[in-house]
C-alpha positions as CSV (number, residue, x, y, z in Angstrom):
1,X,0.0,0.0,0.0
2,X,1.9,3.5,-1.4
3,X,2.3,5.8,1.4
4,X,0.1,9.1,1.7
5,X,2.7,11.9,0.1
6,X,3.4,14.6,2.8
7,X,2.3,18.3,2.3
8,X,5.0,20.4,2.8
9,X,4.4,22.6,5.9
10,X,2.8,26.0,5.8
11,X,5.6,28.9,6.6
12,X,4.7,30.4,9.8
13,X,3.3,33.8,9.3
14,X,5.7,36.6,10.0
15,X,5.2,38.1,13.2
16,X,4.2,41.9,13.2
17,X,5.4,44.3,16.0
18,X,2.8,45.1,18.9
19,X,0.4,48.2,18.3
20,X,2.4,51.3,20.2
21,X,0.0,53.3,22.4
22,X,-0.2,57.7,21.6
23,X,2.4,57.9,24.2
24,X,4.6,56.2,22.6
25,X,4.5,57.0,19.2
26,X,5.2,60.6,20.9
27,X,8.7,59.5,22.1
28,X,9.3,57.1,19.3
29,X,9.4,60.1,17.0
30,X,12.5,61.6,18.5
31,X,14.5,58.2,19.4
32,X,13.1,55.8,17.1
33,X,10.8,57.1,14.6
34,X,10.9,54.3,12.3
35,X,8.5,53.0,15.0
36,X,5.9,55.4,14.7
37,X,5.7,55.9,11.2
38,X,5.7,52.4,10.6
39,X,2.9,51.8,12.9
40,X,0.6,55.3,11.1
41,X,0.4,51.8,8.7
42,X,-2.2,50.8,11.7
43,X,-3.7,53.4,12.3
44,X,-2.9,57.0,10.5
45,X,-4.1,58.5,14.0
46,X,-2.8,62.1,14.4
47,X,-4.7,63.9,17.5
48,X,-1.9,63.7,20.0
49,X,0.7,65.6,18.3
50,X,-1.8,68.1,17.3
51,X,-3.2,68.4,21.1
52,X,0.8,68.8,21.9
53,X,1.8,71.0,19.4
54,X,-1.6,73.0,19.8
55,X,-0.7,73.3,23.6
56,X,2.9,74.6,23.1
57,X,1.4,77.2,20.0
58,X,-1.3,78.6,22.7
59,X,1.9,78.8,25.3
60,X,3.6,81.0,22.7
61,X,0.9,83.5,22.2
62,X,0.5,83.4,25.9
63,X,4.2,84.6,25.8
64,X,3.9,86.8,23.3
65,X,1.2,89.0,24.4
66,X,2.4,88.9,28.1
67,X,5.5,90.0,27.6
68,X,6.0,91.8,24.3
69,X,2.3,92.6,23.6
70,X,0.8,92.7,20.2
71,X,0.5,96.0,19.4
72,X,4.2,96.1,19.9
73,X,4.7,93.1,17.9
74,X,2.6,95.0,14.9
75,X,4.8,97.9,15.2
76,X,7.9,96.0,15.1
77,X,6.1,94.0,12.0
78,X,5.5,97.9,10.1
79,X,8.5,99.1,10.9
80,X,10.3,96.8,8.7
81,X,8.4,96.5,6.1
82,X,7.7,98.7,2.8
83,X,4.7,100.3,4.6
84,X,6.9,101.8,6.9
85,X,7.6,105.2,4.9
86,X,3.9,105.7,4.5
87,X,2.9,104.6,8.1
88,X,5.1,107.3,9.5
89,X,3.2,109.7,7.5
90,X,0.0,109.2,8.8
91,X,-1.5,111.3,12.1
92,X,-0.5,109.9,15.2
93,X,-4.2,109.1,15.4
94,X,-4.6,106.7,12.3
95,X,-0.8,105.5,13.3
96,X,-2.3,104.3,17.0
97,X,-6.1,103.0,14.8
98,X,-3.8,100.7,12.5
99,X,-1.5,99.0,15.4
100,X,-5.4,98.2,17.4
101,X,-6.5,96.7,14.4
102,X,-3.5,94.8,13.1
103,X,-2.9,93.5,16.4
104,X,-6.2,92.3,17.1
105,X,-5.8,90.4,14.0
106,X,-2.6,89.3,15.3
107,X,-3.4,88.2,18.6
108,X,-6.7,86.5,17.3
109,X,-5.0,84.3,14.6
110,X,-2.1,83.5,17.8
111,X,-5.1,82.2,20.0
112,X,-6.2,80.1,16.9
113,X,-3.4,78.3,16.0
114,X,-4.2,75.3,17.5
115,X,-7.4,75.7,14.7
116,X,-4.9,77.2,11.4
117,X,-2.4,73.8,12.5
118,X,-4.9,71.8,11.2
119,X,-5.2,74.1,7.9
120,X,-1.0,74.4,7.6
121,X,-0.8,70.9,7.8
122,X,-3.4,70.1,5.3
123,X,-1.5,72.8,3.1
124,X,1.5,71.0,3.3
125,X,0.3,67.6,3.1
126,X,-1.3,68.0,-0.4
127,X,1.9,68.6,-2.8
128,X,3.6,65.9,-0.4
129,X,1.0,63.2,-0.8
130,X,0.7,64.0,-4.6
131,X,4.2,63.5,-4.9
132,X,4.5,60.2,-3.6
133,X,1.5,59.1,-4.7
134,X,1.5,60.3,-8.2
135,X,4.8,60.6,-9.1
136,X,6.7,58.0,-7.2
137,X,3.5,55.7,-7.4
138,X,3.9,55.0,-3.2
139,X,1.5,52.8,-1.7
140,X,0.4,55.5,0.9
141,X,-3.1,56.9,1.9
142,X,-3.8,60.6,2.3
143,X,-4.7,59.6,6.2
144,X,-1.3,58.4,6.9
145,X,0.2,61.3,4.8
146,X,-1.7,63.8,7.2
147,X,-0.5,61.9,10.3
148,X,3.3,61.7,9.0
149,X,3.5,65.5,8.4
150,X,1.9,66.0,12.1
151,X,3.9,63.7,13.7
152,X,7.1,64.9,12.0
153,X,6.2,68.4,13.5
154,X,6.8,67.6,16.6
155,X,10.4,68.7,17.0
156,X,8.8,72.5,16.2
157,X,7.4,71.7,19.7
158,X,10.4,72.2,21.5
159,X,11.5,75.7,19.0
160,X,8.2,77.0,20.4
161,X,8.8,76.2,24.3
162,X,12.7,77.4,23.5
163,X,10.9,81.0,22.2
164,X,8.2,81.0,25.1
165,X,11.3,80.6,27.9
166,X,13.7,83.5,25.9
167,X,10.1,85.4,26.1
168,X,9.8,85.1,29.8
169,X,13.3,85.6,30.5
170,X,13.3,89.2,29.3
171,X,13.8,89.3,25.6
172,X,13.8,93.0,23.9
173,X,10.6,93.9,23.2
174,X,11.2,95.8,20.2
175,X,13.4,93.6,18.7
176,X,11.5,90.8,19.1
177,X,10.4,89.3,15.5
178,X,7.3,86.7,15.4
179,X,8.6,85.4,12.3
180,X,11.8,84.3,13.7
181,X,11.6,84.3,17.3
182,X,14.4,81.9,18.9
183,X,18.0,81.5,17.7
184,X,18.1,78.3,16.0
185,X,18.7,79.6,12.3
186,X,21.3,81.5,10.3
187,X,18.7,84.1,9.4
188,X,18.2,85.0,13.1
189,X,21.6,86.2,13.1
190,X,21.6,88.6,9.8
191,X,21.4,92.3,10.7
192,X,17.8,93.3,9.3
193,X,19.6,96.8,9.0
194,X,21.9,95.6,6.7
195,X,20.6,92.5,5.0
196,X,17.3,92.1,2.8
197,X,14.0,90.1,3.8
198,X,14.6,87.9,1.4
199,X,18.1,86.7,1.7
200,X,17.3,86.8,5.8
201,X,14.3,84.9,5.2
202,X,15.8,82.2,3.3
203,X,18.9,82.2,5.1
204,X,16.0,80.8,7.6
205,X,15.7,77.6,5.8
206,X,18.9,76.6,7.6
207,X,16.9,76.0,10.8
208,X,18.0,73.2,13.7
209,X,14.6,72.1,14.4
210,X,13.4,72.4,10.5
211,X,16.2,70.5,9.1
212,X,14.9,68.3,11.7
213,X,11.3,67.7,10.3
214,X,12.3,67.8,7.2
215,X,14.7,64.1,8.1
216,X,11.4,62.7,10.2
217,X,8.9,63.3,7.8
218,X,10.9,61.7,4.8
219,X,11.5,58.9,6.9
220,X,7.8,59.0,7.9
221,X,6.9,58.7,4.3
222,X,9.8,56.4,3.7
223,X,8.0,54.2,6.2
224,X,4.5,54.5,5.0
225,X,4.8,54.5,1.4
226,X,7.8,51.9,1.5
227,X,10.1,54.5,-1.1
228,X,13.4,54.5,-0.5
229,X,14.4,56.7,2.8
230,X,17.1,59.0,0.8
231,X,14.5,59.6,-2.2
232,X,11.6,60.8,0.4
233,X,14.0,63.1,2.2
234,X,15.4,64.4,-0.6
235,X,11.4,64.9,-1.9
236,X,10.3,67.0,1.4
237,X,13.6,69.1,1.1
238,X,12.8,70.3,-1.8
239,X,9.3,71.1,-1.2
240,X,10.1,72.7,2.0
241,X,13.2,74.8,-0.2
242,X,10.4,75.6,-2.8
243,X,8.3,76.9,0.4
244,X,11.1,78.9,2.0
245,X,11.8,80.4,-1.4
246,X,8.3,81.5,-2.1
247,X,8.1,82.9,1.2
248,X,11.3,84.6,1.6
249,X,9.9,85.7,-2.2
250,X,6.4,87.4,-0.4
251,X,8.2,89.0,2.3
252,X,10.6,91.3,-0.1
């Protein structure tokens, strides 16, 4: 009687790392953020980044209007820009009408930036996901996209809690800028006297926590859309020098 032939064995299924909690994606992203990109795969959850980086932007304005004040910060804004020839033109009366309004404005869309976050990130999200999804042909969602580009702004966290501290420690009022308010760039250190907004704007772009992002969110798009890690950093560093340039474009 012929023996019954033997099946070959099933391979054993590959075993898939344990679901991280909010927490520690958090922390994962700044000593092993493979980790928590790879798990946005799971879930493309992005509320506790926001909630944290939300906190830290309300902290900042907190800062800001406590110990500079907005209507300072407006002037400051005026007086170097092209309005400022005209502005000093005007009666003292429309002078001191412009600053209320403008810093109004100002200290309203401070208090909401845990509200415009959401709309910057979005913003920012769009040309990235297109990339790699279009271009590059990732297998990536837009969820996950959304969630890398929060979770790789974490590291702005800690610029904003660095600017909040040199706030309350006694920083010059008037020449405190909101566009550049902490250290960590070349363009901080350009003399606005001397130097254009553009070329100190863009001399911005070389920014310790920036550069930063810039590395996490490649990876995190590296992780998520399985492209290789050098090609998605080099991707986001280019948008983000397209963005810089543009900007550093609208300021001149």
């Amino acid at each position: 009687m012929a023996a019954a032939p033997v099946l070959p064995a099933s391979p054993a299924p590959t075993p898939q790392p344990a679901p991280l909690s909010q927490g520690a994606r958090i922390i994962n992203t700044f000593i092993a953020p493979s980790k928590t990109f790879t798990d946005l795969r799971r879930s493309a959850s992005w509320w506790a980044p926001w909630i944290l980086i939300a906190l830290t932007a309300l902290l900042m304005a907190y800062a800001m209007g406590k110990q500079v004040g907005f209507e300072q910060i407006s002037k400051s804004q005026i007086e170097h820009s092209k309005r400022a020839d005209q502005f000093d033109k005007l009666p003292a009366d429309q002078q001191a009408a412009q600053l209320r309004i403008t810093s109004k404005i100002m200290a309203g869309a401070s208090y909401l930036g845990p509200v415009l976050l959401l709309l910057y990130c979005l913003i920012a999200t769009v040309p990235l996901w297109v990339t790699f999804k279009v271009v590059l042909g990732a297998e990536t969602s837009f969820g996950q996209a959304f969630a890398t580009v929060m979770y790789g702004w974490l590291p702005g966290m800690l610029g904003a809690i660095l600017a909040a501290v040199a706030l309350f420690a006694g920083v010059n009022p008037e020449g405190f800028d909101i566009n550049n308010p902490v250290g960590t760039n070349v363009g901080y250190y350009l003399d606005p006297e001397t130097v254009g907004r553009f070329v100190r704007t863009a001399a911005s772009a070389l920014d310790v926590f920036s550069i930063w992002t810039v590395i996490l969110v490649g990876i995190g798009f590296s992780c998520t859309s399985k492209v290789k890690r050098s090609t998605a950093i080099i991707v986001v560093a280019a948008w983000y020098l397209v963005f810089k340039l543009v900007t550093a474009a609208l300021n001149a």
